[in-house]
mmCIF file as gemmi writes it, N, C-alpha and C atoms, coordinates in Angstrom:
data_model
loop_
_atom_site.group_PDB
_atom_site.id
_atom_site.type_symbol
_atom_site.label_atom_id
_atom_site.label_alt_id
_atom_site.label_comp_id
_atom_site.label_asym_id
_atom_site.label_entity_id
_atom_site.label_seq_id
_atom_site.pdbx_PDB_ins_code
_atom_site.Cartn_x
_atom_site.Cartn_y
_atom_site.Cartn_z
_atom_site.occupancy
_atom_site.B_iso_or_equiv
_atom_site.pdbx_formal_charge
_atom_site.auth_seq_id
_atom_site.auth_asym_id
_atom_site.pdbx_PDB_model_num
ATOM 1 N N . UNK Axp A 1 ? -32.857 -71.433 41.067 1 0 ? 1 A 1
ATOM 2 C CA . UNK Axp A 1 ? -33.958 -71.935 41.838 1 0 ? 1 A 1
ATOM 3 C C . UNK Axp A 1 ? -33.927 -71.404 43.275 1 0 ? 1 A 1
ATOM 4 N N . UNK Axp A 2 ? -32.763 -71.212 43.913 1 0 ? 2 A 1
ATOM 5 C CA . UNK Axp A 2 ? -32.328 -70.179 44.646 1 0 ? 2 A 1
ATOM 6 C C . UNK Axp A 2 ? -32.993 -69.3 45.519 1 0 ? 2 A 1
ATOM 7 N N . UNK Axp A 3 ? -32.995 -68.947 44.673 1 0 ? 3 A 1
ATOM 8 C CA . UNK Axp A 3 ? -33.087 -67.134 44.332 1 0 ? 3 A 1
ATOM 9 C C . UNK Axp A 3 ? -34.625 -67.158 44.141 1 0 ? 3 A 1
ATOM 10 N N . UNK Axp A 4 ? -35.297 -67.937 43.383 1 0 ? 4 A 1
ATOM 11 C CA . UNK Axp A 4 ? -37.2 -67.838 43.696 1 0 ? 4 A 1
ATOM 12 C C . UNK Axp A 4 ? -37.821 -68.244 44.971 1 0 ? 4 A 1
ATOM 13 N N . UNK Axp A 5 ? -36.923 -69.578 45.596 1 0 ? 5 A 1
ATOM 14 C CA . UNK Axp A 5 ? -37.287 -69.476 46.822 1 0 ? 5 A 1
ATOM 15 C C . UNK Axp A 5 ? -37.224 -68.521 48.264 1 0 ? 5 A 1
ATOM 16 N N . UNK Axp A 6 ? -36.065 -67.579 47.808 1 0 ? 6 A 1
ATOM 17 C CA . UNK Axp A 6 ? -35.777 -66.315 48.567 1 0 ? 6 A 1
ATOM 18 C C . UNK Axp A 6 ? -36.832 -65.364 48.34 1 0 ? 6 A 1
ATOM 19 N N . UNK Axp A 7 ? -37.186 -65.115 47.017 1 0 ? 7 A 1
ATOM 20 C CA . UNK Axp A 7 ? -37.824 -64.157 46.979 1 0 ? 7 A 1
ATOM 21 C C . UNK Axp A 7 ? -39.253 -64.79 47.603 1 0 ? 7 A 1
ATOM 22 N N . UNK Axp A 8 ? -40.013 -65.825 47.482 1 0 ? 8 A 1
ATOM 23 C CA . UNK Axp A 8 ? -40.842 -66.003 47.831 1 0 ? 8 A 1
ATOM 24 C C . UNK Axp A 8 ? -41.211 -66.144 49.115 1 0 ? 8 A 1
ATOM 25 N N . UNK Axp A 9 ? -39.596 -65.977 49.865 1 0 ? 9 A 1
ATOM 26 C CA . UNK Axp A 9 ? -40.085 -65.834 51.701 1 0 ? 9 A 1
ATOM 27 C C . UNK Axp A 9 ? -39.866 -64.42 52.022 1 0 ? 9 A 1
ATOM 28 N N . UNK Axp A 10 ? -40.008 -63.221 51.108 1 0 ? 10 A 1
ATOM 29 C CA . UNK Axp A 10 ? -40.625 -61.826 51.474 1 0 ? 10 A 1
ATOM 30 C C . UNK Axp A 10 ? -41.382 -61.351 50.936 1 0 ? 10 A 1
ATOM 31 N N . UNK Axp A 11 ? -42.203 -62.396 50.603 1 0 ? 11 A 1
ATOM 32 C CA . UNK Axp A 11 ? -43.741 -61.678 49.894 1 0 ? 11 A 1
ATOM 33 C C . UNK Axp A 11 ? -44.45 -60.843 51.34 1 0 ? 11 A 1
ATOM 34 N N . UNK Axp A 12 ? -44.673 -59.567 50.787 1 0 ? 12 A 1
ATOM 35 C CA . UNK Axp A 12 ? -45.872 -58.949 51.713 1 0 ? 12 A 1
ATOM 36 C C . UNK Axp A 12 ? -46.792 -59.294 51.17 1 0 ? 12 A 1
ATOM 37 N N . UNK Axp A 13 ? -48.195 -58.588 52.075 1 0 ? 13 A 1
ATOM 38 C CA . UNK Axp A 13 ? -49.694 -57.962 51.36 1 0 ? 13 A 1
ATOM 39 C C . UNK Axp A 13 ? -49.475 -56.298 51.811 1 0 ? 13 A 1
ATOM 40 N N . UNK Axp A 14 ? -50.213 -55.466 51.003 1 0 ? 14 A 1
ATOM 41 C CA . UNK Axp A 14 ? -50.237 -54.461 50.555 1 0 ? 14 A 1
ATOM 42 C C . UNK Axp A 14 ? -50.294 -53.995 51.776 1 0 ? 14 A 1
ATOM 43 N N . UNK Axp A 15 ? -50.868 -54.523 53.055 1 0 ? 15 A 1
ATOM 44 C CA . UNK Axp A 15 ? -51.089 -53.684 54.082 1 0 ? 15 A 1
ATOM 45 C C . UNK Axp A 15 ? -49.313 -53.737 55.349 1 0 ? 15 A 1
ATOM 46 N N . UNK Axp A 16 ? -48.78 -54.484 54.849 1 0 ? 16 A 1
ATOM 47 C CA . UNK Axp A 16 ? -47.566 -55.014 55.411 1 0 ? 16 A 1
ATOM 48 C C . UNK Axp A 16 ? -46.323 -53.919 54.506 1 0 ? 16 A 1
ATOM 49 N N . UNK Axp A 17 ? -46.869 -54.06 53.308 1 0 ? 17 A 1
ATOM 50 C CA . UNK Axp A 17 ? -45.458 -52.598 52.382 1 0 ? 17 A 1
ATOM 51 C C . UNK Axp A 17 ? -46.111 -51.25 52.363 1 0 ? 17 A 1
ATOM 52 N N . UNK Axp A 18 ? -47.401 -51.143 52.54 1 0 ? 18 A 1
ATOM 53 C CA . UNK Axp A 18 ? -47.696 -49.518 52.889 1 0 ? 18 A 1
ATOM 54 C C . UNK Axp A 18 ? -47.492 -48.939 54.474 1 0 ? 18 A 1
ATOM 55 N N . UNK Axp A 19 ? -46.978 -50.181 55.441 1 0 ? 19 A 1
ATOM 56 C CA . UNK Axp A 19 ? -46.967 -49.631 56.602 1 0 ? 19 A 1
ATOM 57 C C . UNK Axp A 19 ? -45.337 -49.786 56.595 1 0 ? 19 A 1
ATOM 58 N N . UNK Axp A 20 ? -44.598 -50.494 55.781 1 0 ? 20 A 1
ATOM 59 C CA . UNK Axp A 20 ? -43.148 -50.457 55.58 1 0 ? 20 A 1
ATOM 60 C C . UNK Axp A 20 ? -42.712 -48.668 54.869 1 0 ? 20 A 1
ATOM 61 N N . UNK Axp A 21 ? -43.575 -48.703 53.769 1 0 ? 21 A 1
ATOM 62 C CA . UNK Axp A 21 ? -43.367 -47.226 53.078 1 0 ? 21 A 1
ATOM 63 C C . UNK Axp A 21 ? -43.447 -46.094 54.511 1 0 ? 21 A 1
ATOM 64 N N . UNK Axp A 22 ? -44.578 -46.297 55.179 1 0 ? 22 A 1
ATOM 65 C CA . UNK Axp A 22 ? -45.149 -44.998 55.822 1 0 ? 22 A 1
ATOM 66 C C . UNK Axp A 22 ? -43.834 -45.054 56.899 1 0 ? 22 A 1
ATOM 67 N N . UNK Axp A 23 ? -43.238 -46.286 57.543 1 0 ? 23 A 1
ATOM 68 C CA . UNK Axp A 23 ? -42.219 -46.287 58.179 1 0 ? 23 A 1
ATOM 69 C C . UNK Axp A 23 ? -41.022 -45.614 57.66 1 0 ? 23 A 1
ATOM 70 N N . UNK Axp A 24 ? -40.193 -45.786 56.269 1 0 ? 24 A 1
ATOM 71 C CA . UNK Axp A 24 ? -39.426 -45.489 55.774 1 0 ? 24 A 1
ATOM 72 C C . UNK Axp A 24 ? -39.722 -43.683 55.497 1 0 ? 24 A 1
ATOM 73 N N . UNK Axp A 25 ? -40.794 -43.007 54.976 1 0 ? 25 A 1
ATOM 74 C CA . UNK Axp A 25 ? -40.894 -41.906 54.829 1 0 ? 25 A 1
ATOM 75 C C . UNK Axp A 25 ? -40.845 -41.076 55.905 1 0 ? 25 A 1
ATOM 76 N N . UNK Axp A 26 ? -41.299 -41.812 57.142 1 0 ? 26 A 1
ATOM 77 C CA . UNK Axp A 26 ? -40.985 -41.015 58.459 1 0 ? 26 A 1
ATOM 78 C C . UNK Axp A 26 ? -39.438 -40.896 59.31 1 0 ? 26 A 1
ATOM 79 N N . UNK Axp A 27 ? -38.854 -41.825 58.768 1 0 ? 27 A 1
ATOM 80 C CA . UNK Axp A 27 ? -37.191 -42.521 59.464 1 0 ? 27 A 1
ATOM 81 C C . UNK Axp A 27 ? -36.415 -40.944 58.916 1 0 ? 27 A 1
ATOM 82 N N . UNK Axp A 28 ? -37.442 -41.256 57.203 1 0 ? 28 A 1
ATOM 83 C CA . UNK Axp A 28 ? -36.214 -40.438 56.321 1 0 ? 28 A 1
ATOM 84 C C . UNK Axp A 28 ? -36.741 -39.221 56.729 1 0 ? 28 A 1
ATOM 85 N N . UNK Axp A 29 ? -37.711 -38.785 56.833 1 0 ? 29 A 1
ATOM 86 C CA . UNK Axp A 29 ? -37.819 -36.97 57.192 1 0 ? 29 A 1
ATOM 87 C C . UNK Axp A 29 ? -37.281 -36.75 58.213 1 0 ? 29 A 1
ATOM 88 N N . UNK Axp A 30 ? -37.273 -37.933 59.477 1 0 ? 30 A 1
ATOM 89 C CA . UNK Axp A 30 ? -36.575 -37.338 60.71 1 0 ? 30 A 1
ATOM 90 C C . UNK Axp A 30 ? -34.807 -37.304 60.342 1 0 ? 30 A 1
ATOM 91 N N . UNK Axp A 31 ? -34.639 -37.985 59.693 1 0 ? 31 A 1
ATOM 92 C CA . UNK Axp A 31 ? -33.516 -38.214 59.439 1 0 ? 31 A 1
ATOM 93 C C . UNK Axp A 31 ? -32.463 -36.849 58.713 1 0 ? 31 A 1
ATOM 94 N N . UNK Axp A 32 ? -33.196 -36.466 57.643 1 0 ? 32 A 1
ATOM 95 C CA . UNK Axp A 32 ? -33.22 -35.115 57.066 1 0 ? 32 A 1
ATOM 96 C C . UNK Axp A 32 ? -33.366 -34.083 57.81 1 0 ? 32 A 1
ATOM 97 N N . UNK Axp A 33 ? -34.223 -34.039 58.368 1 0 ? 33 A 1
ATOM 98 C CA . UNK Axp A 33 ? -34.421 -32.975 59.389 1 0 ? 33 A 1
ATOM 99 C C . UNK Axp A 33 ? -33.51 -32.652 60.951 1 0 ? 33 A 1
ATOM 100 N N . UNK Axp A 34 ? -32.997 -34.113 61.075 1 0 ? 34 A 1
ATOM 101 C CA . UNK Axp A 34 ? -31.733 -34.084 62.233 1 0 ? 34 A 1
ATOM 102 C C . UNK Axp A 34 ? -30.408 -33.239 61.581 1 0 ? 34 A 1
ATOM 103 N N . UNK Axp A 35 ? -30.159 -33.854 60.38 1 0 ? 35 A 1
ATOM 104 C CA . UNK Axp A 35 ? -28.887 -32.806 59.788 1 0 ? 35 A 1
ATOM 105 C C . UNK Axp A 35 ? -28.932 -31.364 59.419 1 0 ? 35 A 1
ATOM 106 N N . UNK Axp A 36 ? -30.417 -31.141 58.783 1 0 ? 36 A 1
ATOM 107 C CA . UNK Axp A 36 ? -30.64 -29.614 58.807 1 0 ? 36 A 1
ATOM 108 C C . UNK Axp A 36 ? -30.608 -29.136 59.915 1 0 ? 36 A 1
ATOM 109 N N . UNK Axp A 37 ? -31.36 -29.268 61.584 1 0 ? 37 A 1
ATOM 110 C CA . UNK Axp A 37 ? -31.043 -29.264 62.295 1 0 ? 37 A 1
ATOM 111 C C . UNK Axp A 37 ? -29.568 -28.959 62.882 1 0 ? 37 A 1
ATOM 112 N N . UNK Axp A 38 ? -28.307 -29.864 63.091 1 0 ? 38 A 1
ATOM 113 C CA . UNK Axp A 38 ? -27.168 -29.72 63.676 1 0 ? 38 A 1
ATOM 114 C C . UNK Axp A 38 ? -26.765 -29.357 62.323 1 0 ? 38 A 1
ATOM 115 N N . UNK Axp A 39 ? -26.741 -29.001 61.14 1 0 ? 39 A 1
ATOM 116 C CA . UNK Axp A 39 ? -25.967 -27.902 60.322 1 0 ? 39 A 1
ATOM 117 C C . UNK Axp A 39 ? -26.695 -26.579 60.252 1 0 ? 39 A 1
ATOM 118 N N . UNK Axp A 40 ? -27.85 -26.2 60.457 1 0 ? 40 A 1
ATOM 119 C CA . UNK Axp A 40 ? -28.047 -24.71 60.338 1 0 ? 40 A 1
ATOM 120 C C . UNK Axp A 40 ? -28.266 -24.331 61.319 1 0 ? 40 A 1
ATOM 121 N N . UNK Axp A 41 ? -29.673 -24.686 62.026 1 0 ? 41 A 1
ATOM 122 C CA . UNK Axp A 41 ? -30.417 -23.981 62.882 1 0 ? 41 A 1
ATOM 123 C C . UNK Axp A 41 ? -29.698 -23.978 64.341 1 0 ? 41 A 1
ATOM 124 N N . UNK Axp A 42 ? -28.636 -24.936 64.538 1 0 ? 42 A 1
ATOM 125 C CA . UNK Axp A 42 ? -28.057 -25.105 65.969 1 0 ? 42 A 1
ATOM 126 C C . UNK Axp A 42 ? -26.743 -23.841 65.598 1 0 ? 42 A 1
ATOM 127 N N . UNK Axp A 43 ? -26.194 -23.951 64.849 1 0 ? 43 A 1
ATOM 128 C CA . UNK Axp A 43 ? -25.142 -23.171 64.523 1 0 ? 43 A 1
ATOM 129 C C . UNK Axp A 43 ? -25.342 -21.423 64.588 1 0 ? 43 A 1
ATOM 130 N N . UNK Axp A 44 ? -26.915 -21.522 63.835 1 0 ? 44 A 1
ATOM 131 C CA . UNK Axp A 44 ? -27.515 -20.248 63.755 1 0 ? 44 A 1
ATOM 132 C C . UNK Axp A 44 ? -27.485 -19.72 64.811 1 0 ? 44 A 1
ATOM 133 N N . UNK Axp A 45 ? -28.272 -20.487 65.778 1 0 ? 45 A 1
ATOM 134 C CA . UNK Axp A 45 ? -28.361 -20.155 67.261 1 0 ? 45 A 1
ATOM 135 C C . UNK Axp A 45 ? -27.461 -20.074 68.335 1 0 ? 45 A 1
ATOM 136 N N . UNK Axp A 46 ? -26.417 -20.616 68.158 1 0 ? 46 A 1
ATOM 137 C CA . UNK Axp A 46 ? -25.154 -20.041 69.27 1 0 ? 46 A 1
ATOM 138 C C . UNK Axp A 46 ? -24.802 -18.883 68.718 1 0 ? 46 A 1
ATOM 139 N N . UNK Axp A 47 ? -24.891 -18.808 67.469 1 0 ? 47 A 1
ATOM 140 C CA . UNK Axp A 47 ? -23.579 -17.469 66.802 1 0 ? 47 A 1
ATOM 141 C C . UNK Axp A 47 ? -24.612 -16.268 67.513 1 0 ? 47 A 1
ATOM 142 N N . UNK Axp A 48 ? -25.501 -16.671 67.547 1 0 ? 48 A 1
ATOM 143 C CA . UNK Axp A 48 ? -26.795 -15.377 67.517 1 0 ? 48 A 1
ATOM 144 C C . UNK Axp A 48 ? -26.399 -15.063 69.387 1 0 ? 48 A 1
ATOM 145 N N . UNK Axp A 49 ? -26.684 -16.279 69.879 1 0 ? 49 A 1
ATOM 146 C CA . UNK Axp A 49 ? -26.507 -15.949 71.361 1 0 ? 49 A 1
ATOM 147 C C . UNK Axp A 49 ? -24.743 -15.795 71.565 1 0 ? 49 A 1
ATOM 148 N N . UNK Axp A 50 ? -24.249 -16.131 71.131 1 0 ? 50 A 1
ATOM 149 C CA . UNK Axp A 50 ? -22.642 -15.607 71.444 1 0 ? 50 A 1
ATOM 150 C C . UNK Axp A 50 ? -22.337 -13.683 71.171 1 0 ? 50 A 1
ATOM 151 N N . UNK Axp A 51 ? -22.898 -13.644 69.761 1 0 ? 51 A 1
ATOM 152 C CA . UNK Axp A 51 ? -23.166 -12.392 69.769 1 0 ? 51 A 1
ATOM 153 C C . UNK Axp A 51 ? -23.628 -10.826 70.156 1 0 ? 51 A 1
ATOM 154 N N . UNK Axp A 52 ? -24.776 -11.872 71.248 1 0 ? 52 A 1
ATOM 155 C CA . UNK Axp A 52 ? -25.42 -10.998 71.867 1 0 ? 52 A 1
ATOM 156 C C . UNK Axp A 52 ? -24.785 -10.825 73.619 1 0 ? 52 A 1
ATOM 157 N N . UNK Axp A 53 ? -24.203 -11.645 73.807 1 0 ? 53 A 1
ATOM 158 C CA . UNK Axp A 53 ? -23.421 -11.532 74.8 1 0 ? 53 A 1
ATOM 159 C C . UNK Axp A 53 ? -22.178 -10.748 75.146 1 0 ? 53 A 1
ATOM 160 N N . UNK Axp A 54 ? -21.856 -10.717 73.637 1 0 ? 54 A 1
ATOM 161 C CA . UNK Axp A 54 ? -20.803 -9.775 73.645 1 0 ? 54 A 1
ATOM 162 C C . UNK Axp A 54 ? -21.383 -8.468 73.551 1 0 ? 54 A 1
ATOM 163 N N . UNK Axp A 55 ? -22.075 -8.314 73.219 1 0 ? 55 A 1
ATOM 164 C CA . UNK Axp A 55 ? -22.821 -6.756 72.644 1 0 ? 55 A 1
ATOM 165 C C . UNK Axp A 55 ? -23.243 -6.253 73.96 1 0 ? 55 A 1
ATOM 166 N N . UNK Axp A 56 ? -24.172 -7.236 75.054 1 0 ? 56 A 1
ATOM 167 C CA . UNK Axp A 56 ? -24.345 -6.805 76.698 1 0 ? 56 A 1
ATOM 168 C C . UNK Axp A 56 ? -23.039 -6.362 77.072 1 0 ? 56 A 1
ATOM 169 N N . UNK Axp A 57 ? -22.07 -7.407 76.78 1 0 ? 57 A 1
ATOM 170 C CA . UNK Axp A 57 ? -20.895 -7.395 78.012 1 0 ? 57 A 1
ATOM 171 C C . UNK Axp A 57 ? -20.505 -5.81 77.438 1 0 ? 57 A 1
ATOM 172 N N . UNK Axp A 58 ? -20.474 -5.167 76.229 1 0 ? 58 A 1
ATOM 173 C CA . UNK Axp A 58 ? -19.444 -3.794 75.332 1 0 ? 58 A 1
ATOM 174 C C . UNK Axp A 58 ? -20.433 -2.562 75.874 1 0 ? 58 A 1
ATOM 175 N N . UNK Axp A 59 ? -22.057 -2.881 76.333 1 0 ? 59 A 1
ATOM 176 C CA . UNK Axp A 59 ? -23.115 -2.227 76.711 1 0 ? 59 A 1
ATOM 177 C C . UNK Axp A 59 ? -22.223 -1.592 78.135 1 0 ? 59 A 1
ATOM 178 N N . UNK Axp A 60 ? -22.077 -2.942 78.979 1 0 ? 60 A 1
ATOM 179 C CA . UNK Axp A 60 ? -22.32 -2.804 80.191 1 0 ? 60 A 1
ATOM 180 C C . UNK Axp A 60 ? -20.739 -2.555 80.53 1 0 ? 60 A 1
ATOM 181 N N . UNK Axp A 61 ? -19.853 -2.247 79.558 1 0 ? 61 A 1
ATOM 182 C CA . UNK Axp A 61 ? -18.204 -1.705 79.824 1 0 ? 61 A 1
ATOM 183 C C . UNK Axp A 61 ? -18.259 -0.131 79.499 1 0 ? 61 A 1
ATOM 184 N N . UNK Axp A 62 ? -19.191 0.249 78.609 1 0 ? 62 A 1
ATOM 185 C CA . UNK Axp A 62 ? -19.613 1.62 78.154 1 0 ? 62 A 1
ATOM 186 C C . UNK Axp A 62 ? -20.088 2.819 79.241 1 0 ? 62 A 1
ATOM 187 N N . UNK Axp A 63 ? -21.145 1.831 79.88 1 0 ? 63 A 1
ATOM 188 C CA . UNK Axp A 63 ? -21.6 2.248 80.512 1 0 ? 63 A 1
ATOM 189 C C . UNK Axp A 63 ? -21.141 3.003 81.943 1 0 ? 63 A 1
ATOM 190 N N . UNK Axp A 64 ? -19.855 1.806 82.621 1 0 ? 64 A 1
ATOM 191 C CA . UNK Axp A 64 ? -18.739 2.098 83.552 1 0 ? 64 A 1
ATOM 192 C C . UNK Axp A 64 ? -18.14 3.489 83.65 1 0 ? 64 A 1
């Protein structure tokens, strides 16, 4: 008996769980998109600029 009265103090209306859904689908893409983020694209991008720094600095020792 519990347990029906629990459930019956989170009844939504449809306009209360489609704005819960639209919340949850946005949490989770940002959420997804933070780890792709700091695992590829940040990683991508130092190696790329570390790289190229060295390649100026071997330019500009050549050049001497």
């Amino acid at each position: 008996m519990a347990l029906n009265k629990t459930i019956r103090q989170f009844n939504m209306d449809l306009s209360q769980f489609s704005g819960f859904l639209i919340f949850l689908s946005i949490f989770t893409m940002g959420f997804w998109l933070m780890i792709f983020l700091l695992s590829f694209v940040v990683p991508y991008w130092l190696f790329g600029n570390i790289k190229e720094i060295f390649k100026y600095r071997k330019e500009g020792k050549n050049k001497k």
